[in-house]
C-alpha positions in Angstrom: 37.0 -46.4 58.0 40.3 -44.0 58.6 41.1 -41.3 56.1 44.5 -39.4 55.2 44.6 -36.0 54.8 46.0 -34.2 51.7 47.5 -30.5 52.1 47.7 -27.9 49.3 50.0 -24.5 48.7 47.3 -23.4 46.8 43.4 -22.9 46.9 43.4 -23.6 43.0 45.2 -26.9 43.7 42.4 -28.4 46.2 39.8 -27.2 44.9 40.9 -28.9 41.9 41.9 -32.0 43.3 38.1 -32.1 45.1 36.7 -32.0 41.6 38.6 -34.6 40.4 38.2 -36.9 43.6 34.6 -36.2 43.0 34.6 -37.0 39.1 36.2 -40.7 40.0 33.5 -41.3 42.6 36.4 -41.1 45.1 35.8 -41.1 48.9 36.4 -37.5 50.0 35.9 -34.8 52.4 37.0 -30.9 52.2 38.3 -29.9 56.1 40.3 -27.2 56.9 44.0 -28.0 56.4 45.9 -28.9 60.2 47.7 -25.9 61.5 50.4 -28.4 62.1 50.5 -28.7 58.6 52.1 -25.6 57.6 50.2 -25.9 54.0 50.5 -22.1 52.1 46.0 -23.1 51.6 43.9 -23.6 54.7 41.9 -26.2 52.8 42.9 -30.0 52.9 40.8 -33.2 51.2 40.3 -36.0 53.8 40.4 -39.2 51.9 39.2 -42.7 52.4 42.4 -44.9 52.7 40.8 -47.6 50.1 40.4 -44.1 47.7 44.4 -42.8 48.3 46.0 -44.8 45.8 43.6 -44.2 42.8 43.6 -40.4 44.1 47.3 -39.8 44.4 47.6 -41.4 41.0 45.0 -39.0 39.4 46.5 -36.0 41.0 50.4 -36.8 39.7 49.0 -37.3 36.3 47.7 -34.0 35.9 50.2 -31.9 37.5 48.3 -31.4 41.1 50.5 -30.5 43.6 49.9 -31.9 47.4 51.7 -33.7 49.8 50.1 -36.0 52.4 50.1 -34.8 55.8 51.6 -37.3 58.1 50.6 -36.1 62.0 53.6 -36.7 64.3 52.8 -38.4 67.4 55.2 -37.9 70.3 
């Protein structure tokens, strides 16, 4: 199963968005953020694409910042 990677400016902000992943029974993974990335924290949530939706959705609604990291591929 593939996973997307979520990128945070702050620490506060994963860490967060971990606990709430975790409170939904969502499908995710703390990883270090890609350098590529250029996130302002250097710790990212891998997350099941079936749980993306449902987490995105969670995150907006209480004010979590992230963006998801889209790897370019040349």
């Amino acid at each position: 199963m593939s996973a997307q990677t979520l990128v945070f400016e702050t620490t506060h902000h994963a860490l967060w968005s971990e606990e709430v992943a975790r409170e939904l029974r969502l499908g995710v993974e703390g990883v270090p953020a890609p350098s590529a990335a250029r996130a302002g924290c250097d710790l990212a949530l891998a997350v099941l694409e079936d749980d993306l939706e449902d987490l995105i959705a969670a995150l907006r609604e209480r004010g979590i910042a992230f963006r998801v990291f889209e790897p370019r591929t040349a």
